[in-house]
Z-matrix of the N, CA and C atoms (Angstrom, degrees):
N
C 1 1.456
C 2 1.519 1 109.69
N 3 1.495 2 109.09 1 136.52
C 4 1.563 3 99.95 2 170.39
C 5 1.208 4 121.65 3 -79.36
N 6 1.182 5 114.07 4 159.47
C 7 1.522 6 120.43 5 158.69
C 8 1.586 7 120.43 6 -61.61
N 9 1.257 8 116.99 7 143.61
C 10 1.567 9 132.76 8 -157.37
C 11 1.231 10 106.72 9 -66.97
N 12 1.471 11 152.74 10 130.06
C 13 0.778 12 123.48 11 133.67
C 14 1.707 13 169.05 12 -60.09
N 15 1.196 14 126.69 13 98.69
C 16 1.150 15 157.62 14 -178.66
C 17 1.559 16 100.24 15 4.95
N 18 1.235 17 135.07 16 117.49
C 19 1.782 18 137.19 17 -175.02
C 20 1.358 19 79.32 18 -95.22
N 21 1.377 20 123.56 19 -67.76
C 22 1.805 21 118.44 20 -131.86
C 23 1.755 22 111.24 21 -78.35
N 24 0.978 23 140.81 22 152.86
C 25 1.773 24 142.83 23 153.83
C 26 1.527 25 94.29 24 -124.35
N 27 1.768 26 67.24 25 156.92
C 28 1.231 27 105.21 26 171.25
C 29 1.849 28 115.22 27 -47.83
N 30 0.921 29 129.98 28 143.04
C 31 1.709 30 129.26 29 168.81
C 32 1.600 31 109.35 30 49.32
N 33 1.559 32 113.59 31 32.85
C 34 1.805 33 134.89 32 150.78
C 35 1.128 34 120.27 33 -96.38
N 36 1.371 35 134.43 34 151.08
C 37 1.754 36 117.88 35 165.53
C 38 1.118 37 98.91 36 -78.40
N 39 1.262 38 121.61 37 133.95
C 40 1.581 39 144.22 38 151.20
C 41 1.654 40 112.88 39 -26.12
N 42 1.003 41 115.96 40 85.45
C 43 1.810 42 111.47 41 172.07
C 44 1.670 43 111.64 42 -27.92
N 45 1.297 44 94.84 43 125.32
C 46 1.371 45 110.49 44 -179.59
C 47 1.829 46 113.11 45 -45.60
N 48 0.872 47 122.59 46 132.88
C 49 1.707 48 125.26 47 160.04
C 50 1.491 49 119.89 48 -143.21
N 51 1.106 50 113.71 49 148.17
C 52 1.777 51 130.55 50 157.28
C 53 1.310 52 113.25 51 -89.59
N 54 1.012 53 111.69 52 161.52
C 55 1.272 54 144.62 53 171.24
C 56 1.404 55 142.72 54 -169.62
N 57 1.597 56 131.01 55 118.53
C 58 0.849 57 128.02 56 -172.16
C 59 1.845 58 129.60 57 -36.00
N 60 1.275 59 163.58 58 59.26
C 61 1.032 60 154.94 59 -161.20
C 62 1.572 61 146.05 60 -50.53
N 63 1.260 62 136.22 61 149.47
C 64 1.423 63 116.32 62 -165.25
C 65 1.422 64 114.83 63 -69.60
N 66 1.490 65 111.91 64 -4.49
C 67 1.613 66 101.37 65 -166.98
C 68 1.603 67 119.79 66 -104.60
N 69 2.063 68 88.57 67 7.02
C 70 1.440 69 112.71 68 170.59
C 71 1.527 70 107.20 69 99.86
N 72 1.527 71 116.11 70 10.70
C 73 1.283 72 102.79 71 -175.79
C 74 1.733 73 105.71 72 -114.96
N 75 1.148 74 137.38 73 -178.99
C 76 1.777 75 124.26 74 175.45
C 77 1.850 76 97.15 75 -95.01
N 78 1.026 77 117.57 76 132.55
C 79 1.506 78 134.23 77 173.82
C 80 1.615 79 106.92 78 -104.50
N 81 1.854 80 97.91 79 105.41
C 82 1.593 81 98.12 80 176.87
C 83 1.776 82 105.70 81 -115.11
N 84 0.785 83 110.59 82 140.45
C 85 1.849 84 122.92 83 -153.84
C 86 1.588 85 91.67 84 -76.44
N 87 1.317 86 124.13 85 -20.49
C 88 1.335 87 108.53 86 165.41
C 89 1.501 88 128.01 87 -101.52
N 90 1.395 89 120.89 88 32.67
C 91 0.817 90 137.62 89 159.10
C 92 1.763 91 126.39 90 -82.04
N 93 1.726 92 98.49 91 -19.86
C 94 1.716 93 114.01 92 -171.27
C 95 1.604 94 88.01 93 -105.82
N 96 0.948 95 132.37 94 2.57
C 97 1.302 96 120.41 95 167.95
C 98 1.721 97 96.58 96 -28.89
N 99 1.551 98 113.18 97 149.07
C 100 1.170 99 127.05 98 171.54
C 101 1.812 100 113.54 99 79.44
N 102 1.429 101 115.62 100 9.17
C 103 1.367 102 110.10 101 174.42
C 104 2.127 103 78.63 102 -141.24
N 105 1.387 104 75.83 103 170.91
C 106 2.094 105 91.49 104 177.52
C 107 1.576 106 81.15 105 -105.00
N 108 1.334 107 94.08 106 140.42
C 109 1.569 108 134.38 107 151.15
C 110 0.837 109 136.23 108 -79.13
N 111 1.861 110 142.42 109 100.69
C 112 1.696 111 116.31 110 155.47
C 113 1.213 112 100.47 111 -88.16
N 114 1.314 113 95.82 112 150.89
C 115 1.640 114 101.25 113 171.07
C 116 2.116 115 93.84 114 -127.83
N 117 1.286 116 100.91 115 117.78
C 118 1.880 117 95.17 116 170.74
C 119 1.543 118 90.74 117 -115.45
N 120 1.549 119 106.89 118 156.38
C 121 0.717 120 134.68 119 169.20
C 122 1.583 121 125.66 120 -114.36
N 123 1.018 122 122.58 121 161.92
C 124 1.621 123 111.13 122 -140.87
C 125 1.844 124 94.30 123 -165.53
N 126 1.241 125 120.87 124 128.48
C 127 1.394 126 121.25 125 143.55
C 128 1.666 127 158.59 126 -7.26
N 129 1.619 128 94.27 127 -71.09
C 130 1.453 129 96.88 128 172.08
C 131 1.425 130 89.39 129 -172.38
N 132 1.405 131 95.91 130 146.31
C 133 1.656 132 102.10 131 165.06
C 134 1.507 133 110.55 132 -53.84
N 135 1.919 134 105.61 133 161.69
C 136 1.451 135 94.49 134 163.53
C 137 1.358 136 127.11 135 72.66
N 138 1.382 137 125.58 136 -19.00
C 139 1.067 138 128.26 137 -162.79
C 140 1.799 139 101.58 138 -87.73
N 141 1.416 140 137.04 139 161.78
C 142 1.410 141 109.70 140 151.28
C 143 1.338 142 150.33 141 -41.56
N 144 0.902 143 82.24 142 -53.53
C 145 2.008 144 84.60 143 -173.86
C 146 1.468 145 87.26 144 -78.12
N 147 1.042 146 124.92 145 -74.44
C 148 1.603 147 128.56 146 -167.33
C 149 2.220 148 111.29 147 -29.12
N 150 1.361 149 96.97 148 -24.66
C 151 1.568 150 101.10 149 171.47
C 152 1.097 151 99.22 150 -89.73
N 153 1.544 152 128.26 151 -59.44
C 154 1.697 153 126.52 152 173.72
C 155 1.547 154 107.46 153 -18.13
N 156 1.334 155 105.43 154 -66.20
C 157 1.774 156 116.77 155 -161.93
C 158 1.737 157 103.58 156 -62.61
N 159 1.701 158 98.69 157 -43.55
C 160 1.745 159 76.34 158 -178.86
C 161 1.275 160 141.95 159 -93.76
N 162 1.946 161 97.26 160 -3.44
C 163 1.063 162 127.16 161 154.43
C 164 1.758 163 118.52 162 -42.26
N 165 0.929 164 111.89 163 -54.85
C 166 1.803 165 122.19 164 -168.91
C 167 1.475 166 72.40 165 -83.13
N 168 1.405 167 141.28 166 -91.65
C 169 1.468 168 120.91 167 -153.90
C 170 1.437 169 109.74 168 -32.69
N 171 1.674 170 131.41 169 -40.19
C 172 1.470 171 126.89 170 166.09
C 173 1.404 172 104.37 171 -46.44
N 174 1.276 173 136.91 172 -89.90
C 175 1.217 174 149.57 173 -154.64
C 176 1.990 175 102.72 174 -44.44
N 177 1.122 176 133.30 175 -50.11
C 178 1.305 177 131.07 176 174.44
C 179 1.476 178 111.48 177 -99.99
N 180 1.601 179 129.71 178 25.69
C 181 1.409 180 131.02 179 120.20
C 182 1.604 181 121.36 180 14.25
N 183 1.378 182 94.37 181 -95.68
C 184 1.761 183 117.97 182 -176.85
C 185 1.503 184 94.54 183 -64.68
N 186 0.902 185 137.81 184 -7.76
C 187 1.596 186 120.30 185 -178.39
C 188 1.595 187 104.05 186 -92.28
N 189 1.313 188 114.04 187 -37.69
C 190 1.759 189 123.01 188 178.70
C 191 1.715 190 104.57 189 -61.35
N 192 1.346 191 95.25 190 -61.01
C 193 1.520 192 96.30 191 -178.48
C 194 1.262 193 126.59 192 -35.71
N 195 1.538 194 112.76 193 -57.85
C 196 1.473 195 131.54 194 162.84
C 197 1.410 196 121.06 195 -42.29
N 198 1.055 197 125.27 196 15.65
C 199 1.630 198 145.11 197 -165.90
C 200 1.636 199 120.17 198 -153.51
N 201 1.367 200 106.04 199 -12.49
C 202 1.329 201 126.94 200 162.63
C 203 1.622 202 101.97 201 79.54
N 204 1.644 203 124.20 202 50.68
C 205 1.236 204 140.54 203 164.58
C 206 1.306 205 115.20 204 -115.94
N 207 1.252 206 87.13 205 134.50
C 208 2.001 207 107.35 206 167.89
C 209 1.495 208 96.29 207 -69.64
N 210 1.058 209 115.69 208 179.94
C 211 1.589 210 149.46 209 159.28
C 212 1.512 211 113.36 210 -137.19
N 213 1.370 212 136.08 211 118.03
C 214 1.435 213 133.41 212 178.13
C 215 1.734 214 91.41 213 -145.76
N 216 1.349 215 107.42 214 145.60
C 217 1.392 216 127.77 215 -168.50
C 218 1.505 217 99.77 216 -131.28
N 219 1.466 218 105.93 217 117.57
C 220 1.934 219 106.99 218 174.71
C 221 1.740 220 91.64 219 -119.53
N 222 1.473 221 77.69 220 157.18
C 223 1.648 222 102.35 221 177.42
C 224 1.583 223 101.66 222 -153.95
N 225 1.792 224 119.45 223 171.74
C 226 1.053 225 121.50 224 148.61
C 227 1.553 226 132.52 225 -64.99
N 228 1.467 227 100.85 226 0.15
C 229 1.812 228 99.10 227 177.72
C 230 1.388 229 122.93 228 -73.49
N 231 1.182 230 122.27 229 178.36
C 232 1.507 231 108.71 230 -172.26
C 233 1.824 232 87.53 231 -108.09
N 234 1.382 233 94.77 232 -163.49
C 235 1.689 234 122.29 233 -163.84
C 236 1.851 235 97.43 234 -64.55
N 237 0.860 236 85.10 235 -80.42
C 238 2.001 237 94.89 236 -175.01
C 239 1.853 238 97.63 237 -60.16
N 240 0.951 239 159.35 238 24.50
C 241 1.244 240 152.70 239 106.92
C 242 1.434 241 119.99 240 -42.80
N 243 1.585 242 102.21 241 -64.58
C 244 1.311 243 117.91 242 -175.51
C 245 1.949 244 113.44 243 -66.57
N 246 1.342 245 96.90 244 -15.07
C 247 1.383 246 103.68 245 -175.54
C 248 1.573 247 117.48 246 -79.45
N 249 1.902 248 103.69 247 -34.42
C 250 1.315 249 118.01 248 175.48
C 251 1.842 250 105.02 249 -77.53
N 252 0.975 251 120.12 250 -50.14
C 253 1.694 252 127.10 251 168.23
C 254 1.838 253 100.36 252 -40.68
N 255 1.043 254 122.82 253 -55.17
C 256 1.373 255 125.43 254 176.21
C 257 1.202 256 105.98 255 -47.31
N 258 1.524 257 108.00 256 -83.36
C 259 2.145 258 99.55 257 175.54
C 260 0.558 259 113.81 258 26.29
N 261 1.764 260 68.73 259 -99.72
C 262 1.681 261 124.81 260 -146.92
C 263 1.742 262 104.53 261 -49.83
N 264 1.872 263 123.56 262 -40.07
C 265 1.338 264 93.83 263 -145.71
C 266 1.512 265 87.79 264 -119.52
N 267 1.541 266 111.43 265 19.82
C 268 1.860 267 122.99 266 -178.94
C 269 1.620 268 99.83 267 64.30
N 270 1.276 269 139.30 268 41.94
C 271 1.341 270 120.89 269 175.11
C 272 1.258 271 123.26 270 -92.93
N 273 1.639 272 106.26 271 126.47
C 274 1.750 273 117.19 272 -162.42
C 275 1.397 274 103.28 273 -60.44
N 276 1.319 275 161.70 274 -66.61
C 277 1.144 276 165.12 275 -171.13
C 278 1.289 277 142.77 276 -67.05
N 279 1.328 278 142.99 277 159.61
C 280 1.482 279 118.77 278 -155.72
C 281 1.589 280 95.69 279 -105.00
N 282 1.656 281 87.07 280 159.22
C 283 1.879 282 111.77 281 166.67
C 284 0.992 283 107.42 282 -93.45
N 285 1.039 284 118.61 283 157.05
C 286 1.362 285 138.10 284 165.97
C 287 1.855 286 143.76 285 -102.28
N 288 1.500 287 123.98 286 99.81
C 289 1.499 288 103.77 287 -140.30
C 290 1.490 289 85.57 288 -83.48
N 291 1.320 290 127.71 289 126.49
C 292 1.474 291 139.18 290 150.36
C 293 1.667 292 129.26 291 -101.57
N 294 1.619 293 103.95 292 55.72
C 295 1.024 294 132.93 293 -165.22
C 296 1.746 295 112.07 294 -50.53
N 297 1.562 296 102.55 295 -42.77
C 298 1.420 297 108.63 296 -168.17
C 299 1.678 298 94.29 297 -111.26
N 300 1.347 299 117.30 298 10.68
C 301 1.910 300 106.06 299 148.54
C 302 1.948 301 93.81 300 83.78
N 303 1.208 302 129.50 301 -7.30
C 304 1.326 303 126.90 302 -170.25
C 305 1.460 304 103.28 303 -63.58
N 306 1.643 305 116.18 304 -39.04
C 307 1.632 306 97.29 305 -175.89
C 308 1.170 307 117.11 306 -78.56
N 309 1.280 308 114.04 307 -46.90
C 310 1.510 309 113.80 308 151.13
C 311 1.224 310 147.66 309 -53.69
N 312 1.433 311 116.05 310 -5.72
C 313 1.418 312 102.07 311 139.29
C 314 1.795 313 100.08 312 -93.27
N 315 0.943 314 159.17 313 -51.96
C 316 1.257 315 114.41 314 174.45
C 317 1.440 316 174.49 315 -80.62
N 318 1.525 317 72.91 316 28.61
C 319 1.555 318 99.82 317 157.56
C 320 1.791 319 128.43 318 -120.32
N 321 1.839 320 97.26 319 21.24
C 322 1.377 321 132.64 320 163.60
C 323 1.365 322 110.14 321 68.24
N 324 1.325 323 117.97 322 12.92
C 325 1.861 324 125.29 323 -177.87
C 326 1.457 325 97.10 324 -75.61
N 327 1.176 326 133.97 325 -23.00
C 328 1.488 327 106.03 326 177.67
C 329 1.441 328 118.95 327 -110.31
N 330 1.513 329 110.77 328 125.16
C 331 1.437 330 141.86 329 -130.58
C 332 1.228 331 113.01 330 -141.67
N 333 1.229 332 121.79 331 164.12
C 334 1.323 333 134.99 332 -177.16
C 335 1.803 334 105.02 333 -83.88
N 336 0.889 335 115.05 334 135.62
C 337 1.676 336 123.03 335 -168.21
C 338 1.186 337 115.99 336 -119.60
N 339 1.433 338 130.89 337 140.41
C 340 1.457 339 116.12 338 157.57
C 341 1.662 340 122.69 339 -140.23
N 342 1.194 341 104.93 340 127.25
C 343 1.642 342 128.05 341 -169.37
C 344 1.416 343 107.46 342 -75.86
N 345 1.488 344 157.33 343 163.05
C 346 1.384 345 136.58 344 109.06
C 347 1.231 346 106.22 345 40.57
N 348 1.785 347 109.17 346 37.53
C 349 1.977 348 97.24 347 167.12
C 350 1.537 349 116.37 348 92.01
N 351 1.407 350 118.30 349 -34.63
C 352 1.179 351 108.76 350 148.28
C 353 1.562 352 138.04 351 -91.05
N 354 0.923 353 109.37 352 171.49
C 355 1.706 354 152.69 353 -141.92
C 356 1.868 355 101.18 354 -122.39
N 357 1.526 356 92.50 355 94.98
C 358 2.025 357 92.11 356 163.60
C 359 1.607 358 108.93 357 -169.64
N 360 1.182 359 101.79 358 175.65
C 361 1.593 360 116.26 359 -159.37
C 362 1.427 361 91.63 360 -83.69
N 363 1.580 362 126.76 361 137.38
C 364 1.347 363 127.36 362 160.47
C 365 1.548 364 115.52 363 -158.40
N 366 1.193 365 115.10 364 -177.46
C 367 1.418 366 115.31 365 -175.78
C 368 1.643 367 89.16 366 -90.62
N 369 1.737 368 106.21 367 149.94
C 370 1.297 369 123.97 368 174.05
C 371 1.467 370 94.50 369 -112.26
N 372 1.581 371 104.14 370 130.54
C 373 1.633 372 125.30 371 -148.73
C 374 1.630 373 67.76 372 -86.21
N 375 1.783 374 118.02 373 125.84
C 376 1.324 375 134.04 374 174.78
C 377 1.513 376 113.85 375 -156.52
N 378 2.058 377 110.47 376 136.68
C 379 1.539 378 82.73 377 175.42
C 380 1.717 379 94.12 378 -125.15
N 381 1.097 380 105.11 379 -167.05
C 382 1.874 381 123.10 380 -165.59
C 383 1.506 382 101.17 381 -144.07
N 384 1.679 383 100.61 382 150.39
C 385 1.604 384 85.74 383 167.16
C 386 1.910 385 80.43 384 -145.89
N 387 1.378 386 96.67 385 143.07
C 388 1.563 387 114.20 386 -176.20
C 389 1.632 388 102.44 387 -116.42
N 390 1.230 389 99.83 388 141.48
C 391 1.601 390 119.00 389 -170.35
C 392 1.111 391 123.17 390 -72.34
N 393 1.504 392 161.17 391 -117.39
C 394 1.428 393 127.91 392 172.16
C 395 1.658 394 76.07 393 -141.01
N 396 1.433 395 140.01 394 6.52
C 397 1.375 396 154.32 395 168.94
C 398 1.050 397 111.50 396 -97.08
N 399 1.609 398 121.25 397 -17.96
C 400 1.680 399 110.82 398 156.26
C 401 1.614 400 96.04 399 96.84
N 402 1.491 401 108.33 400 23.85
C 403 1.792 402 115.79 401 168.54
C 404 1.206 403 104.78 402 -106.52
N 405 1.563 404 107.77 403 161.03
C 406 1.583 405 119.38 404 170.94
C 407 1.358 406 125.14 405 -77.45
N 408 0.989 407 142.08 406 73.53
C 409 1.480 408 148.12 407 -166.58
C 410 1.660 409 121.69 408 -63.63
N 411 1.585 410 113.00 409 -48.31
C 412 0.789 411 128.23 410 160.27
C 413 1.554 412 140.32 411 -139.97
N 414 1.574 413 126.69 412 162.52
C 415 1.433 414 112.98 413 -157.97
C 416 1.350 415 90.52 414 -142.03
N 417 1.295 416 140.53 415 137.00
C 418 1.415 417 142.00 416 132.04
C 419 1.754 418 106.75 417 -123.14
N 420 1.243 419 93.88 418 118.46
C 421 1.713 420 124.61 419 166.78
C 422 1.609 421 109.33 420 -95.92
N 423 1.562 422 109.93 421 149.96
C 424 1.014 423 125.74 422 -174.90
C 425 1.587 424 119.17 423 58.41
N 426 1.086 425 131.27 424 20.60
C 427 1.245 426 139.79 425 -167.30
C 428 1.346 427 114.77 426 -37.18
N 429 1.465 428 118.55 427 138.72
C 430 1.633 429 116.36 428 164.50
C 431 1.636 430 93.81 429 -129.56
N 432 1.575 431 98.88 430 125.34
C 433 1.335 432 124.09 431 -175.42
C 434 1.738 433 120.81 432 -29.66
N 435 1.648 434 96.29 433 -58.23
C 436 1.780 435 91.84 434 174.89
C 437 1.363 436 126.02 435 -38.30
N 438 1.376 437 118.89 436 112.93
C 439 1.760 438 124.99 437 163.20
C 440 1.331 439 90.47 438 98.32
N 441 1.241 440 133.71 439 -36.62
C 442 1.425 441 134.31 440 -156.36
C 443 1.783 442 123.21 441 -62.62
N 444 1.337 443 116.90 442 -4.14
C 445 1.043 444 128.95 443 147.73
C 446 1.437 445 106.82 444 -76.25
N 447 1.017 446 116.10 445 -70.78
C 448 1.269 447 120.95 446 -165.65
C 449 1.935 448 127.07 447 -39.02
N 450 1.681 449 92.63 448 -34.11
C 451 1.057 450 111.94 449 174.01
C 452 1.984 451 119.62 450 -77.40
N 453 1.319 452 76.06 451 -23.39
C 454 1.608 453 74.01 452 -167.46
C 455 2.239 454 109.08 453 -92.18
N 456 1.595 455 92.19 454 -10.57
C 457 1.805 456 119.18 455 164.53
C 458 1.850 457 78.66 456 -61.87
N 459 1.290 458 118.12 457 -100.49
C 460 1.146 459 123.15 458 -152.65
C 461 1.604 460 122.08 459 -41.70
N 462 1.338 461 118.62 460 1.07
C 463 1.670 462 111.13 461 -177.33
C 464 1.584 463 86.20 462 -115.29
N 465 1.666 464 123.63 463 -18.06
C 466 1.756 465 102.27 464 169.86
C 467 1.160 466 96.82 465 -64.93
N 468 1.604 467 136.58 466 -61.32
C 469 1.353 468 140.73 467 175.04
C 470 1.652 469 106.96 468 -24.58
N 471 0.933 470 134.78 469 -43.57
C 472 1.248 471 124.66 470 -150.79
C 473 1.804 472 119.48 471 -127.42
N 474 1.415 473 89.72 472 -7.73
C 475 1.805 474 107.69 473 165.26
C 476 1.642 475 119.79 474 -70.29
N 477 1.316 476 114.05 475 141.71
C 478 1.385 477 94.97 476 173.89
C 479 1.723 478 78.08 477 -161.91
N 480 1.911 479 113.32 478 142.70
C 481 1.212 480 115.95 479 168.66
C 482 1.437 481 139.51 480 1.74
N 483 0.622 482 131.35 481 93.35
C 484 1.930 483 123.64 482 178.54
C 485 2.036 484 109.96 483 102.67
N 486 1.423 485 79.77 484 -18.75
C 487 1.882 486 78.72 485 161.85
C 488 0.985 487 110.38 486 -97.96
N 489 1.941 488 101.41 487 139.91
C 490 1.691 489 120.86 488 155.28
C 491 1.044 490 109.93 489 -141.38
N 492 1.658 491 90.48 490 169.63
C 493 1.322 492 99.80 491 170.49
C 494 1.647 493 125.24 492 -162.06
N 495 1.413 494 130.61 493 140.32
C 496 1.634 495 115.24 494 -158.00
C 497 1.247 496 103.89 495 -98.97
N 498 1.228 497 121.03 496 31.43
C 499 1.869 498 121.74 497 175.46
C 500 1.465 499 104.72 498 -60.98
N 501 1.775 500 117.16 499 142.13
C 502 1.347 501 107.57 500 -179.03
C 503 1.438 502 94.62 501 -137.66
């Protein structure tokens, strides 16, 4: 199977979407118009790294906010997954159920994968940050966790309307 092709760029508005949410309500990205967005995307609830990643997105929370950013986390899990992942690990912000893979493929994270030699369809652990105009500002794909909060603190810090940039 190929890999999806990619809807969103850099310095475009992000095509509008819904999505069902963990706190039971539908979360449509043009509704936050007027705050910046990350949106990461992530694997599976529960999993290691996938708690690692949203864990540290928990822990520097109050630092996004203070900059006038959401935090929203999509996956293929459904609602009551994301609800037990919440609990369990106290995370302030909502998931996102992307059950039927539509946002993720259009924002091209779900990809061809390979395990121990095999070959399968999965989400490519990726995050985004959208401008408070509802553009793509920034992109890191394939993410490996080290600094990677940190990095993605410093481009809310340092984004402002009409700037981008495709550093990954």
């Amino acid at each position: 199977m190929p890999k999806a092709k990619v809807k969103v760029k850099i310095g475009r508005v992000v095509p509008d979407f819904t999505l069902p949410a963990s706190d039971g309500t539908d979360f449509t990205l043009s509704d936050h118009r007027g705050k910046k967005v990350v949106i990461y995307f992530y694997p599976q609830d529960m999993t290691p790294t996938c708690t690692e990643q949203s864990c540290l997105f928990r822990d520097y929370n109050a630092e996004f906010a203070k900059h006038n950013a959401l935090i929203v986390g999509i996956s293929p899990d459904d609602v009551k997954s994301h609800g037990k992942f919440i609990a369990k690990y106290e995370l302030p912000f909502l998931l996102l159920a992307d059950t039927e893979r539509k946002v993720c493929e259009l924002f091209g994270v779900w990809a061809l994968k390979k395990m121990f030699g095999r070959e399968y369809m999965g989400v490519e652990r990726s995050t985004f940050l959208i401008d408070e105009e509802g553009r793509l500002v920034r992109e890191w794909r394939k993410v490996r966790l080290k600094g990677h909060i940190e990095q993605v603190l410093e481009a809310v810090k340092g984004s402002a309307p009409g700037r981008v940039s495709a550093r990954r």
